[in-house]
LUMLO-203923 format. One line per field, with one value per residue (C-alpha): residue number from 1; residue in three letters; x, z, y. Coordinates in Angstrom, 1 decimal, m for minus. Each point is the difference from the previous one (the first is absolute). Layout:
REM residues N
nr [NUM,...]
rest [ALA,...]
xx [X,...]
zz [Z,...]
yy [Y,...]
END
This chain:
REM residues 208
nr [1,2,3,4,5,6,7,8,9,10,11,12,13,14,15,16,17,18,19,20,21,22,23,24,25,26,27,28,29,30,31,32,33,34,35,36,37,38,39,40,41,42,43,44,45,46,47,48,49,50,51,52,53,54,55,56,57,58,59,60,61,62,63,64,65,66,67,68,69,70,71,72,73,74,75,76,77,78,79,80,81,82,83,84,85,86,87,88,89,90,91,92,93,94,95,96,97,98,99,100,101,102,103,104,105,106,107,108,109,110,111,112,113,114,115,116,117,118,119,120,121,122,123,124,125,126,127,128,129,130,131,132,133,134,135,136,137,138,139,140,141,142,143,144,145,146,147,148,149,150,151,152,153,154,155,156,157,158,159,160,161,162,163,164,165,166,167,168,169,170,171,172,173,174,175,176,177,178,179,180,181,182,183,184,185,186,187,188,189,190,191,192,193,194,195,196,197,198,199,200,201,202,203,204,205,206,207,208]
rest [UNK,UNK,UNK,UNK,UNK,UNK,UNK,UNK,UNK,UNK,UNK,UNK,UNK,UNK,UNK,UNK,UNK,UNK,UNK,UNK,UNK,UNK,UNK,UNK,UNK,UNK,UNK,UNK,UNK,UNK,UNK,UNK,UNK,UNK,UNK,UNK,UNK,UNK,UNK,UNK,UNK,UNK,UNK,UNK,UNK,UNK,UNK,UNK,UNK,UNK,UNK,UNK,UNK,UNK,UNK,UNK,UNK,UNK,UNK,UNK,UNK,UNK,UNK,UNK,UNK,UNK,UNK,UNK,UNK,UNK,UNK,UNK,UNK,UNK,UNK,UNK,UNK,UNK,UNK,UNK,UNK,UNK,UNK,UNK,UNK,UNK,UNK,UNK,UNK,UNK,UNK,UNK,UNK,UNK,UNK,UNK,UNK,UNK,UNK,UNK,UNK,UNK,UNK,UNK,UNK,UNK,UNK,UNK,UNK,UNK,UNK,UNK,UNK,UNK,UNK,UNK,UNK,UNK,UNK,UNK,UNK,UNK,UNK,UNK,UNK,UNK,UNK,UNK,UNK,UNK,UNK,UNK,UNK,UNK,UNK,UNK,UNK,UNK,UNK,UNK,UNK,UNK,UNK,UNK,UNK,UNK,UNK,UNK,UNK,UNK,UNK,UNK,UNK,UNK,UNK,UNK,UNK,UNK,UNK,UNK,UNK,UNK,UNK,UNK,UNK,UNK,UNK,UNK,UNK,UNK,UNK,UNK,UNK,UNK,UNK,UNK,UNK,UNK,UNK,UNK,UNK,UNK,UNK,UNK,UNK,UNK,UNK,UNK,UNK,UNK,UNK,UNK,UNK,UNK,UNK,UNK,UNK,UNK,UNK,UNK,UNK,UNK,UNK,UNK,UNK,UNK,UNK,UNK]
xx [38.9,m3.7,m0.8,m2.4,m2.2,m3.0,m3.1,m0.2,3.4,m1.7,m0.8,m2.1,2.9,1.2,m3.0,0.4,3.0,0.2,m3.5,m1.1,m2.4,m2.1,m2.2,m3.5,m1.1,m3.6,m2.9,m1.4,2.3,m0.7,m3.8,m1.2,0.4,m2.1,m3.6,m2.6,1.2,m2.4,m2.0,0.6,m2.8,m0.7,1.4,3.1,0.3,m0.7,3.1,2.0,m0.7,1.5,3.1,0.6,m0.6,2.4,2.4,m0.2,0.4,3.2,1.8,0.5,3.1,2.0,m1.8,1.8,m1.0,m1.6,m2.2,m0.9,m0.6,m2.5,m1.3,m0.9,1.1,m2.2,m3.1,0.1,1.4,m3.2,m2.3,0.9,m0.7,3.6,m0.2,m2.5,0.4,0.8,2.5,2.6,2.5,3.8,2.4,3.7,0.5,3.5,0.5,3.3,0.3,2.7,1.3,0.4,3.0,2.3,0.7,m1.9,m2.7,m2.4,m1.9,m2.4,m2.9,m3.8,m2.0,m3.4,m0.5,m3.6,m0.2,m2.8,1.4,3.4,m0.8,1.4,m2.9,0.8,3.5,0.4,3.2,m1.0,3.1,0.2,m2.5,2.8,1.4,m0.7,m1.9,2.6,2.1,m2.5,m0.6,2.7,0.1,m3.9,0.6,3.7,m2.3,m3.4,2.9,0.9,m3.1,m1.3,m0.5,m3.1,m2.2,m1.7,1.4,1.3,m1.1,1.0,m0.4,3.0,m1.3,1.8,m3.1,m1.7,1.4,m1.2,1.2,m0.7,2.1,m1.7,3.3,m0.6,3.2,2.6,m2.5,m1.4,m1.9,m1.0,m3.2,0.0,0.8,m2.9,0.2,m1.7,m2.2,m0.1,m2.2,m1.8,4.0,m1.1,m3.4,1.3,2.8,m2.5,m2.1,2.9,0.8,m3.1,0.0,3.3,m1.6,m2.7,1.8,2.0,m2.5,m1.7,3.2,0.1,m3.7,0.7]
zz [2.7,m0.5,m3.4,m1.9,m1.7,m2.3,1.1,m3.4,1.1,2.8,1.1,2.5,1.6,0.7,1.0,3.1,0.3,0.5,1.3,1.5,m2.2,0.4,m2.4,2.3,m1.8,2.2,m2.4,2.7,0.1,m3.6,m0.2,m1.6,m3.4,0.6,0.9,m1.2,m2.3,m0.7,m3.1,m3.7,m1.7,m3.3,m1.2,1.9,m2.0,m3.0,0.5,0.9,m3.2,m1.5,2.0,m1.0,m3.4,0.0,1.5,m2.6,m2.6,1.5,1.2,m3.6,0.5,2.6,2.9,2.3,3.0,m0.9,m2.3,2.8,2.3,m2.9,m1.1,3.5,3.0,m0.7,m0.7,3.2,2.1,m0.8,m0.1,3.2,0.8,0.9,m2.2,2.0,4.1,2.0,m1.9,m2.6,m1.7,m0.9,m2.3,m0.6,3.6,1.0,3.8,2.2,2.4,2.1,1.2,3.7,0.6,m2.9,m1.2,m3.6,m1.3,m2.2,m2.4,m3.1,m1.6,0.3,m3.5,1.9,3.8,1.2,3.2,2.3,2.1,1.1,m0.1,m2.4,m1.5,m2.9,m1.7,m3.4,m1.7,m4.0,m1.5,m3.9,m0.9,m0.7,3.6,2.8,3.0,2.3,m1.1,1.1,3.3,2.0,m1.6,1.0,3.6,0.1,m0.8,2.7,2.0,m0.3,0.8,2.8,3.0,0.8,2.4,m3.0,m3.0,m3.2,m3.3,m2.9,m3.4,m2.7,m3.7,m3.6,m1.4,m0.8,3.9,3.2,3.7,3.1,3.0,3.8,2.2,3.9,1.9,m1.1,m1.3,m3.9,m1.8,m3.5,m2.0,m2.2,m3.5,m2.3,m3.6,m2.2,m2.6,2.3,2.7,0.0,0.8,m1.3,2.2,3.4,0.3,m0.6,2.5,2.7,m1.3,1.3,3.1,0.8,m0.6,2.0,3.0,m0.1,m0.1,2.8,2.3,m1.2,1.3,3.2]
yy [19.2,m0.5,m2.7,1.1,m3.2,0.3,m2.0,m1.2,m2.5,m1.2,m3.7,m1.6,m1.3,3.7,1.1,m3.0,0.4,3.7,0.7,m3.2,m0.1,m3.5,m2.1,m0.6,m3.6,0.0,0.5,1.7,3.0,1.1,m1.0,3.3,m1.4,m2.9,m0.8,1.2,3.3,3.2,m0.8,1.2,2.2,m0.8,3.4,m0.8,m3.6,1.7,2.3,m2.6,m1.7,2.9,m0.1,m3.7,1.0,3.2,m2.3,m2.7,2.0,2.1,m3.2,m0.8,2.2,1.4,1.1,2.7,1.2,3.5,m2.1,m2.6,2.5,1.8,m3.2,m2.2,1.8,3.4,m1.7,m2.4,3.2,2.0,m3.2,m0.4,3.7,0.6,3.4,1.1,1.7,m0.8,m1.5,1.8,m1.4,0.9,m1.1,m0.6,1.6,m1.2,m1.3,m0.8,m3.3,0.1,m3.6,m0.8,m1.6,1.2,3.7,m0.1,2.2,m2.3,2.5,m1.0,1.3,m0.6,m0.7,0.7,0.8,0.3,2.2,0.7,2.8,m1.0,m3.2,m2.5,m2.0,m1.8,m0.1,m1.1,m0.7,m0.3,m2.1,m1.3,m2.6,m2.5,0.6,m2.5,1.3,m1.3,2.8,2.4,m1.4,1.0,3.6,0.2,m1.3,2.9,2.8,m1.2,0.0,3.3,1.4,2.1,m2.2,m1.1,m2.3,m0.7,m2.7,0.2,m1.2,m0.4,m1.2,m0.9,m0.6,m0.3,0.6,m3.6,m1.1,1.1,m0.9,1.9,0.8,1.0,1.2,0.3,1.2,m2.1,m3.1,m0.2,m2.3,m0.7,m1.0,m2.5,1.1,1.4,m1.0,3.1,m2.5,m3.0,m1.3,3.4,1.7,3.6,m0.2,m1.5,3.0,2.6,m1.6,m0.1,3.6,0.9,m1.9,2.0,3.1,m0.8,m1.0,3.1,2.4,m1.9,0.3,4.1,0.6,m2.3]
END
């Protein structure tokens, strides 16, 4: 009998365990987020400022995911031009992994999954602003998994709203940026600015 497990109860550990999934700990592996990043119009700082702003003023309650994803995620998605082709994006599409060695069925849901044909470009998993990133992590890295296979890698990006860490998945390898802090050390700018980079890179490889 095949056991069905949400993503959402996922760990790293399983995700080693049952997929041989492996942490890659050279800088050079993951370098796209770091260097020299594409630079920031003064438009685009100026909306930005607004996004720190909206966020300020919503964290003063609850902040759920619909309104993270409305407040922060949809500006830096079309900032980043991820709105426009040859990008689209889809939301709460649900996806199946199916483990290697044991008979289980892991399915979960997607908050926001940016697609550039049937490629997997960016995944982002919004959570609670009081929620730890870790949490997201794994269920991030279980649903690049489950994409279409491709010579091509993964990224990824897991946020709670004022946090932001992203994931680049090769075969069986991942790695992680460092974690992005919305209104410090220029948090809010640097993640658009990789955002971008991501973009960039992928349209490149589509044209190639």
């Amino acid at each position: 009998m095949v056991q069905t497990l949400p993503i959402e109860q996922l760990t790293l550990y399983d995700l080693e365990q049952q997929f041989d999934l492996q942490e890659v700990a050279d800088s050079s592996f993951f370098s796209e987020w770091q260097g020299e990043l594409p630079a920031l119009s003064p438009t685009e700082q100026a909306r930005l400022a607004r996004v720190e702003a909206a966020y300020a003023n919503l964290e003063r309650r609850s902040l759920l995911a619909n309104t993270v994803k409305l407040a922060v995620v949809a500006p830096l998605l079309d900032l980043a031009g991820l709105f426009l082709p040859p990008f689209y994006v889809t939301t709460e599409k649900s996806v199946e992994v199916t483990a290697t060695t044991d008979d289980q069925v892991l399915k979960g849901r997607l908050d926001v999954l940016v697609l550039k044909d049937r490629f997997w470009v960016l995944v982002i998993e919004s959570k609670r602003a009081e929620f730890s990133l870790k949490v997201g992590i794994p269920q991030v890295l279980g649903y690049m998994m489950a994409a279409p296979e491709s010579p091509l890698p993964l990224y990824g990006l897991v946020t709670n709203g004022s946090s932001f860490v992203f994931l680049k998945l090769a075969g069986r390898q991942y790695a992680r940026s460092k974690e992005l802090i919305l209104d410090q050390d220029e948090g809010l700018a640097r993640t658009l600015q990789i955002m971008k980079r991501l973009a960039g890179i992928v349209g490149s490889d589509s044209q190639a």
